[in-house]
C-alpha positions in Angstrom: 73.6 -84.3 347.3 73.6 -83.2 350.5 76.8 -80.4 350.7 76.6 -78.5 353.6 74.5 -78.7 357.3 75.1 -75.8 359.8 73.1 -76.1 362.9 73.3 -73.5 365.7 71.4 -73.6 369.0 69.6 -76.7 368.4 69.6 -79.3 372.0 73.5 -79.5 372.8 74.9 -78.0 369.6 75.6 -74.0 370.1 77.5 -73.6 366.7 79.0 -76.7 364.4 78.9 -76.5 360.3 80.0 -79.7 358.4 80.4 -80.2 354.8 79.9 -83.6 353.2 80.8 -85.3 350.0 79.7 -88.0 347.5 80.6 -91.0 348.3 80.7 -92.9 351.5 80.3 -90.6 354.6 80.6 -92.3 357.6 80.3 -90.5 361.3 80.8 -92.5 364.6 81.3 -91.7 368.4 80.6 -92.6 371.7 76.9 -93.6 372.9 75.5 -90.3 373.6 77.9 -87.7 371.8 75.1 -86.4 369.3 75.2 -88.2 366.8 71.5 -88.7 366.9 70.8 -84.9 366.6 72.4 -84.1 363.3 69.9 -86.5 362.1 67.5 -84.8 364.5 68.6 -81.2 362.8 68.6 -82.2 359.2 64.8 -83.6 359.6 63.6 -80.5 361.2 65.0 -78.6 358.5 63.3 -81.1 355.9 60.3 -80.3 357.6 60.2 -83.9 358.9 58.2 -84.4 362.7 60.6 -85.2 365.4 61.5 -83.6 368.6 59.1 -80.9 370.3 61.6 -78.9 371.9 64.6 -78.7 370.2 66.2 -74.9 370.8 69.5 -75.2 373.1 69.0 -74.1 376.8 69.1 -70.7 377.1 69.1 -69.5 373.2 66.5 -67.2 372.2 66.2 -69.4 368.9 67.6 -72.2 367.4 68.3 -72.7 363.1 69.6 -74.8 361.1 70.5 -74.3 357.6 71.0 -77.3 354.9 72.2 -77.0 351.1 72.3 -79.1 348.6 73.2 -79.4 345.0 70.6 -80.4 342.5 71.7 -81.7 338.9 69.7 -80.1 335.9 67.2 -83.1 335.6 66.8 -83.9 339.7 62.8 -83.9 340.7 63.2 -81.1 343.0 63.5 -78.5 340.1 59.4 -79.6 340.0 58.6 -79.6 343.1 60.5 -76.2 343.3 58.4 -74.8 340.4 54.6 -75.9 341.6 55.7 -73.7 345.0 56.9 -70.7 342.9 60.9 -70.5 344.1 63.2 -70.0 341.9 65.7 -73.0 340.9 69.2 -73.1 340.3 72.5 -75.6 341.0 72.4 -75.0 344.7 69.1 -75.5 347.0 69.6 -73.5 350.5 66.8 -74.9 353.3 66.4 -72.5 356.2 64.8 -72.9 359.9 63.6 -71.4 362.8 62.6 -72.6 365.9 62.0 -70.0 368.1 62.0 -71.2 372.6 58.4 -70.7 372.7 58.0 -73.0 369.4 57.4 -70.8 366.5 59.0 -72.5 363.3 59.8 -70.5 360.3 61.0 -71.7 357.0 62.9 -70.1 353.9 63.5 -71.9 350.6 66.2 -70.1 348.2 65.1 -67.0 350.7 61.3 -67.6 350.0 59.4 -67.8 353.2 57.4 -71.6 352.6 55.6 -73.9 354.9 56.5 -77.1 356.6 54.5 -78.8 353.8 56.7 -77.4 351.2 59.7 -79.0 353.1 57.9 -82.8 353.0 57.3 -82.6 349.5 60.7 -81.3 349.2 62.6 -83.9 351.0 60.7 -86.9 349.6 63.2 -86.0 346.7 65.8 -85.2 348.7 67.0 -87.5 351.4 65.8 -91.0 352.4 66.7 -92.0 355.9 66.5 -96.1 357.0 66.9 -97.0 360.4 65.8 -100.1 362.5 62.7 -97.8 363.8 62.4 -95.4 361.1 58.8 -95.3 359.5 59.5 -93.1 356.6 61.7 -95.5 354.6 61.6 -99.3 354.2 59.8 -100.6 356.8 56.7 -98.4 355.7 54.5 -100.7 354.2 52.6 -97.8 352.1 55.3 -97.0 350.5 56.4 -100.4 348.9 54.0 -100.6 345.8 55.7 -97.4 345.0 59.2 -99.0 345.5 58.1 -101.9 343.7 57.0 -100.1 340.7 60.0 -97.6 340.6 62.1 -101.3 340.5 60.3 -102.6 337.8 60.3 -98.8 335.8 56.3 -99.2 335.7 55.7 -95.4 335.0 54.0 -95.9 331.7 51.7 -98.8 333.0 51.1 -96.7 336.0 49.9 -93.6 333.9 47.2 -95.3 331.6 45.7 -96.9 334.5 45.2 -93.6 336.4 43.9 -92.1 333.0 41.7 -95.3 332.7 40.9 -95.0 336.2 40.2 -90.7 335.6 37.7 -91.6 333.1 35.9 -94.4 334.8 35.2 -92.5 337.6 34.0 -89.7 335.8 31.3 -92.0 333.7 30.5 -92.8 337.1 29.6 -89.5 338.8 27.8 -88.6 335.2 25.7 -91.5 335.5 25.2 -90.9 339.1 24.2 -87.1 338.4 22.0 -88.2 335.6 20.3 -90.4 337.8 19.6 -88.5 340.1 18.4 -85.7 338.0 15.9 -88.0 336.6 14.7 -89.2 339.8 14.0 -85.8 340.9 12.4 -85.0 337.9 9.9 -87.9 338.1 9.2 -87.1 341.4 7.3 -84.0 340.2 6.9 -85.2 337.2 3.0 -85.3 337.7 3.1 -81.6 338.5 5.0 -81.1 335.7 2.7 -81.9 333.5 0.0 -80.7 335.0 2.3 -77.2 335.3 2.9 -77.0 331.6 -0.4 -77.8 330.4 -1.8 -74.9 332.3 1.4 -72.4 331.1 0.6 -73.8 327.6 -3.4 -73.2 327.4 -2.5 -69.5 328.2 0.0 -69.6 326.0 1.6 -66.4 327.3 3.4 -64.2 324.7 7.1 -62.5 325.2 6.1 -59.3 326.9 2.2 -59.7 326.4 1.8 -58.5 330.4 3.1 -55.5 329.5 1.2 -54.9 326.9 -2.3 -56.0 328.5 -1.5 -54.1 331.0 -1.5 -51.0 329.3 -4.5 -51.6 327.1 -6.1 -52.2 330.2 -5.4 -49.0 331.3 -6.3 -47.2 328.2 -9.7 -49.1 328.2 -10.2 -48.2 331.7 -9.0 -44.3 331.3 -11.4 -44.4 328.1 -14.5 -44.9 329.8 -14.2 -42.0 332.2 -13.3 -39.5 329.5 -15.5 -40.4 326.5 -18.3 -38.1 327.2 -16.5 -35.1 327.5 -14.2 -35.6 323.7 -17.8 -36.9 322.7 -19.1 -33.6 323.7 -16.1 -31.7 323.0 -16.3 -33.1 319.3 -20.0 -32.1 319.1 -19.2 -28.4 320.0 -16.6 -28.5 317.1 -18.5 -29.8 314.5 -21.0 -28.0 312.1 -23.5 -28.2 315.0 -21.0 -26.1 316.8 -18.5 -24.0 316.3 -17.4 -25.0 312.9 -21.0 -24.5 312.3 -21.1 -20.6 313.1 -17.7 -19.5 311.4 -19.2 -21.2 308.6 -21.9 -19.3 309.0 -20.1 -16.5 310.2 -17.7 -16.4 306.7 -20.5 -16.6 304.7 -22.1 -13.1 306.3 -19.2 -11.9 306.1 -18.7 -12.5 302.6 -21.7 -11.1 301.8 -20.8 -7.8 303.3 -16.9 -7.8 302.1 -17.6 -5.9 298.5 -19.3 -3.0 300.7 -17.0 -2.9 303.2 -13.8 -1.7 301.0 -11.1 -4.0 302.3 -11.8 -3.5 306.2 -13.2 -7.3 306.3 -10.2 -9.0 304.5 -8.6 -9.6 307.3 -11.2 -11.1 309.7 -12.1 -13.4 306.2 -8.4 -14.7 306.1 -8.3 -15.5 310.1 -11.6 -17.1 310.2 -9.9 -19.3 307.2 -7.1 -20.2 309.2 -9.2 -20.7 311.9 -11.3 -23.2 309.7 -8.1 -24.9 308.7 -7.2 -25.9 312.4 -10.4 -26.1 313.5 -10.7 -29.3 310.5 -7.2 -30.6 311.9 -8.2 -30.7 316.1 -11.3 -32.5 315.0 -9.8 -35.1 312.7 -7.7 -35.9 316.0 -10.7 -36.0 318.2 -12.0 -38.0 315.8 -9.3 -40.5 315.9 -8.9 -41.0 319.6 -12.9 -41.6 319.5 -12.0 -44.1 317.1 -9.1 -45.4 319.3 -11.8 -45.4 322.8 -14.1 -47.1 321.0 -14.2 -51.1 322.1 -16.7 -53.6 323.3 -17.6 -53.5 327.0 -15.8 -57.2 326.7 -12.5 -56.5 325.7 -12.2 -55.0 328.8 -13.2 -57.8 330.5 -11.1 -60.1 328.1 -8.0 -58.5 328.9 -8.3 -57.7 332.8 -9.0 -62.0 332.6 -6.0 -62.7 330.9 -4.0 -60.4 332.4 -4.8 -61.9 335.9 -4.4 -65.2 334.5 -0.6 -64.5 333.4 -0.3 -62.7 337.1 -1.8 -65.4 339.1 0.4 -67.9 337.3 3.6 -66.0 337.8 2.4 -66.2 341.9 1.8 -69.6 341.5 5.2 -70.2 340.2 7.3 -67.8 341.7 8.6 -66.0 339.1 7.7 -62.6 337.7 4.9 -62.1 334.9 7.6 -61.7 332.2 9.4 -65.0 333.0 5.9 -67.1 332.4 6.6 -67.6 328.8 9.8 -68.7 329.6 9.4 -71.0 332.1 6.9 -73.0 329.9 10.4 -73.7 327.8 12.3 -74.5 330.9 9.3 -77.2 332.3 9.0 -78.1 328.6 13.0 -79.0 328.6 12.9 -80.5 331.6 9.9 -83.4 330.7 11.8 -83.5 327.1 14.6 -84.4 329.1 12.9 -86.9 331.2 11.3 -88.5 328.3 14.6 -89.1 326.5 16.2 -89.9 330.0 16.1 -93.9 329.3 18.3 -93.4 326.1 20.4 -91.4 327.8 20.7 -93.5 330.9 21.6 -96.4 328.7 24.4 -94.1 326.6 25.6 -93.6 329.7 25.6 -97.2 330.9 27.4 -98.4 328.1 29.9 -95.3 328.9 30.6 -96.5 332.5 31.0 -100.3 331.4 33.2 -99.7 328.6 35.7 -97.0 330.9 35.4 -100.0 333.4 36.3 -102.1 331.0 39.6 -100.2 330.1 40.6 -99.8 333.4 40.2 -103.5 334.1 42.7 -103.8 330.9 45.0 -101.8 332.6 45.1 -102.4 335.7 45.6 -106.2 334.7 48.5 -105.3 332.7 50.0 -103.4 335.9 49.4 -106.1 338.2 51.0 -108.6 335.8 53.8 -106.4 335.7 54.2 -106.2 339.4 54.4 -110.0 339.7 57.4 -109.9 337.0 58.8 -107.2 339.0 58.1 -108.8 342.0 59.8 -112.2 340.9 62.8 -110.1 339.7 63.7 -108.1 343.6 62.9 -111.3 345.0 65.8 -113.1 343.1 67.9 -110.2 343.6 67.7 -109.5 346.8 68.0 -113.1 348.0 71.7 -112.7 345.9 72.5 -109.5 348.1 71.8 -111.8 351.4 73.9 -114.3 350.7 77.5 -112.1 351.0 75.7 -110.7 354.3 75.6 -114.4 355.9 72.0 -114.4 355.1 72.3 -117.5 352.3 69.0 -119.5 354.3 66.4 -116.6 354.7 64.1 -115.5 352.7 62.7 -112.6 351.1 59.0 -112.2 349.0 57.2 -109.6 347.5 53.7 -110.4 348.0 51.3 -109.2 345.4 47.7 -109.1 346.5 44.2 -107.8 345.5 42.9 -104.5 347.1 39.5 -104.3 348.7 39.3 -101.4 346.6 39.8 -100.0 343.4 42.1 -97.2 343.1 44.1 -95.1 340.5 47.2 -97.0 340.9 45.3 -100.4 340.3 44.1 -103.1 342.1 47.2 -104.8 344.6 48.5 -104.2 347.6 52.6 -104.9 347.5 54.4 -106.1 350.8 57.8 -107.2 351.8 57.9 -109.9 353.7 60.6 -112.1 355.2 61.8 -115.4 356.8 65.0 -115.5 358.8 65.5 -118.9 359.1 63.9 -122.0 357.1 61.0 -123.3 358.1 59.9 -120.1 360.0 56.6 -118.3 358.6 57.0 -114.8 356.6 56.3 -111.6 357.4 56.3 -107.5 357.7 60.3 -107.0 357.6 59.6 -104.7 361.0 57.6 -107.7 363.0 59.8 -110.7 361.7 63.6 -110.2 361.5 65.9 -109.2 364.6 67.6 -105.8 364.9 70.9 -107.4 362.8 68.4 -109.3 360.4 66.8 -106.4 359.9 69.5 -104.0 359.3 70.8 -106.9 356.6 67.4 -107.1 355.1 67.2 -103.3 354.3 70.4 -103.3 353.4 70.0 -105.3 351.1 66.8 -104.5 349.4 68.4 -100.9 349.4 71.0 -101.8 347.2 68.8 -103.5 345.3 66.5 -100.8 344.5 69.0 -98.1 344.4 68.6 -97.2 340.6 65.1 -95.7 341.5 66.9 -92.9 344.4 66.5 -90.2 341.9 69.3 -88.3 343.4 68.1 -88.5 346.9 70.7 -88.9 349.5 70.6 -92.2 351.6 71.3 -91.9 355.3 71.5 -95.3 357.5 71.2 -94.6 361.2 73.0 -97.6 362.6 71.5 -99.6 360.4 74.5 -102.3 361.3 73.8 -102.7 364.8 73.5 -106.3 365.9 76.4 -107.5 363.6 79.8 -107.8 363.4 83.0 -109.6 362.4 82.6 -110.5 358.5 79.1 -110.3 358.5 80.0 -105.8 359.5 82.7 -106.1 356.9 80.0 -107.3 354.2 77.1 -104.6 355.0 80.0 -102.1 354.7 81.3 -103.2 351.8 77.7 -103.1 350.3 77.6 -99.7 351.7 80.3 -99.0 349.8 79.3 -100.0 346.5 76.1 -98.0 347.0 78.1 -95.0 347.8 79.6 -95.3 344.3 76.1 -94.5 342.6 75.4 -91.5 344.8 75.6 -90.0 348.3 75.4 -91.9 351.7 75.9 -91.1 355.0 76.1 -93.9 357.5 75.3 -93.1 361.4 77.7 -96.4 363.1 79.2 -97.7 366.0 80.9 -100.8 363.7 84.5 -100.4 363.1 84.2 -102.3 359.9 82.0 -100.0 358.5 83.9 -97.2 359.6 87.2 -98.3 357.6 84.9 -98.6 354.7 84.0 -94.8 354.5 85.7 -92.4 351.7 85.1 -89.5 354.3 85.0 -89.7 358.1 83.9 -87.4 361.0 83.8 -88.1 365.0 81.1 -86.5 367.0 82.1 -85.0 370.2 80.5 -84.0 373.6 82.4 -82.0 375.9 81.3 -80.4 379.1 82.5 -77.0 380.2 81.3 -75.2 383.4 78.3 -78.0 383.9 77.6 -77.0 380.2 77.2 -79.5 377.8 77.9 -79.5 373.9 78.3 -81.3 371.2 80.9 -81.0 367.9 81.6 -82.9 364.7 85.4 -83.1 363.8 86.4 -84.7 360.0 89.3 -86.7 360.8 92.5 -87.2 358.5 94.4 -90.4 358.0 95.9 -90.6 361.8 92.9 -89.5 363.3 91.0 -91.7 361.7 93.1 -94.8 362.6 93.1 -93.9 366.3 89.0 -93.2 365.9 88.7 -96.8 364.1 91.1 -98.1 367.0 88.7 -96.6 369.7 86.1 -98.5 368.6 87.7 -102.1 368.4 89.4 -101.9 371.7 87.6 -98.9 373.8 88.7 -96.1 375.6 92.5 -97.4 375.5 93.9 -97.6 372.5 96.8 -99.6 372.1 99.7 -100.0 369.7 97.8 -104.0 368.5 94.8 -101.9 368.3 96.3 -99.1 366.1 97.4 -102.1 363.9 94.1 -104.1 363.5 92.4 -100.8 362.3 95.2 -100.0 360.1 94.3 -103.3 358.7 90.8 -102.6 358.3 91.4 -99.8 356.0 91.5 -100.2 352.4 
């Protein structure tokens, strides 16, 4: 419900603040007072587009402030949450319009864009007017309408699930598809590509290690000559030789020589002893430098045969063995692509299948529904001297499919008998028009959700009993919620629980524009106004007195 609206600086209003209630509020005036621009004010601060210039003549900014209080279970507390403000009993909307058209907004004090706002006020007011595209008269909107009627929510979710997965089959048959195309495209040199990656058969690191054998084999051939001669000049040919030799003299000599040899005996020993070790590792890295002239050439071959085919590819030498699995993968793939293409298939057909399920079900639904406004709303015309026209919900099939099923839902009308139907906007008069959405509002005002419903002289065109029947519907759908009703019908006007008169008054060439709530004598002199004009007279005083409840 919409409490409070406090506009300052906004086209003719420098300062007004007016607090509604539930019920019936009803505002009236002159042609021209300003009654259109508290409508103008609240749908800038829903964020709804309207004016271009709307700050007051001479104000450095104009701002308008709108509160509202939101039951526990009202949609706005989810709207609130997916924008991260914080939610209580009382929503405060806040904005700026700055004289050189800067707009800034503020929910609950957090700073939010003019998006936040739409989304926001689709839950929070619904305005219907003669010209208004936003409510009623939007076609695009009436499908939703019609389903809220007929409480389709359920329906309405399996067929977007259906619809979810359908789609999705779709786009993984597509991507499979197109996968496989691509892969039989170079499927040839695939094949080819893998054949040659698999007669090399190239081992997990084998590049590395080719690459250094190659190296020893190559370092081996420049020094083998000198550990071959080296090892010659240590063995008993050499120097091992000699001491041999060389222990043996001394030996030989030791008994005469009292002890003075010992010692050259024992180092010549040791020296023995090292001299065996440093050739038995000479001896070894001949062993390991010993290979055939062709391993040399065997590995530099297949070591420039990984090389090449890593340059071929693309890829380093490492990644060869590898990307013999990945092509290997990829033509497994292929050749189990017709299995899986037909898995697939059968995947799309039966989600397609579902969704046709449900989406039947939802369109049968709608025609129930459909069936169900149409009776009622033809009973809602009848007290509004309407009894001969007629109103249908069409129900027809999309050119597409679509998450909310297959129709396309229109109201259409004919005024009189015999005439043809159509769009409510195109076919019905200003006065048939207001009846009509009068009408199918009160029809479908269970599905509101809390909004609140404003009419913007939605009973132009009528009056007598015909005005004292669209107020009196007015009325009774003021007892389920909150409306406010922008009219220039006195009938109406008696009909309202709460009543305010906007003002214009012009001081010093400057113009503004007030709203005053009127009590019970103002209010008959307002209602007077409006029957008789400017005078009022004493019979006029006394036909709105009548008028009242």
């Amino acid at each position: 419900m919409l409490k409070a609206l406090d506009i300052r600086d906004m086209l003719i209003i420098d300062r007004l603040e007016v607090s509604f209630q539930p019920g019936l509020n009803v505002l009236t005036g002159e042609t021209g007072a300003g009654k259109s621009i508290l409508l103008d004010a609240l749908g800038f601060v829903l964020g709804w587009r309207g004016r271009a210039e709307l700050v007051r003549q001479g104000a450095e900014q104009g701002e308008v402030v709108a509160v509202f209080e939101l039951p526990k279970q009202h949609p706005v507390h989810a709207v609130l949450a997916n924008i991260g403000v914080p939610a209580g009993a009382e929503l405060i909307l806040r904005r700026i319009n700055s004289k050189e058209g800067r707009k800034t907004a503020w929910v609950n004090d957090r700073r939010c864009s003019g998006e936040a706002l739409r989304a926001l006020s689709e839950h929070l007011v619904e305005l219907h007017g003669q010209h208004d595209d936003r409510g009623l008269l939007n076609a695009r909107g009436h499908r939703t309408l019609l389903d809220e009627y007929g409480g389709h929510q359920r329906l309405l979710k399996t067929t977007k699930e259906a619809f979810a997965a359908w789609s999705k089959a779709q786009s993984d048959l597509a991507n499979a598809l197109s996968e496989a195309a691509l892969i039989r495209e170079e499927e040839d040199f695939l094949r080819y590509a893998l054949k040659e990656l698999e007669a090399l058969a190239a081992a997990p690191g084998e590049e590395v290690e080719l690459d250094a054998k190659r190296r020893m084999m190559q370092a081996s051939e420049r020094i083998r000559d000198d550990v071959t001669r080296a090892h010659s000049a240590l063995t008993k040919e050499g120097a091992e030789g000699q001491i041999t030799d060389a222990v043996q003299w001394l030996n030989g000599a030791a008994d005469g020589a009292e002890g003075r040899l010992d010692g050259a005996l024992g180092g010549l020993s040791r020296a023995l002893t090292e001299l065996d070790g440093a050739v038995q590792q000479i001896e070894a890295c001949l062993d390991e430098m010993a290979f055939n002239p062709s391993d040399l050439e065997d590995a530099e071959e297949r070591l420039f045969a990984i090389r090449g085919l890593a340059r071929k590819h693309q890829v380093s030498p490492d990644a060869v063995p590898q990307l013999a699995q990945d092509l290997r993968t990829k033509l497994d793939r292929l050749d189990q692509s017709d299995e899986d293409l037909a898995d697939l298939r059968t995947v799309v057909n039966t989600a397609e299948a579902t969704y046709e399920a449900a989406a039947h079900r939802l369109t049968e639904a709608r025609k129930t529904a459909a069936v169900m406004l149409d009776q009622a709303v033809m009973a809602e015309l009848a007290p509004l001297k309407m009894d001969r026209a007629v109103f249908a919900t069409r129900v027809t099939t999309a050119t597409t499919d679509s998450a909310e099923g297959r129709d396309v839902v229109a109201f259409e009308v004919a005024p009189n008998p015999g005439a043809p139907s159509g769009p409510l906007a195109k076919i019905a008069s200003g006065g048939e028009l207001s009846r009509f959405l009068l009408a199918l509002k009160v029809c479908l005002s269970e599905a509101d959700g809390g909004r609140t419903i404003i009419f913007d002289e939605i009973d132009r065109g009528v009056g007598g009993a015909t005005a004292d029947a669209v107020g009196r519907r007015l009325n009774d759908l003021a007892q389920q919620g909150q409306v406010l009703v922008v009219t220039h019908s006195p009938q109406v006007a008696a009909l309202g629980q709460h009543h305010w008169r906007v003002e214009k008054h012009v001081v010093q060439d400057v113009t503004t524009s007030t709203v005053v709530p009127l009590d019970d004598a103002a209010r008959i002199d307002e209602i007077a106004r409006m029957l008789s004009g400017d005078t009022i007279t004493d019979e006029a005083r006394a036909a709105a007195q009548a008028l009242l409840p």
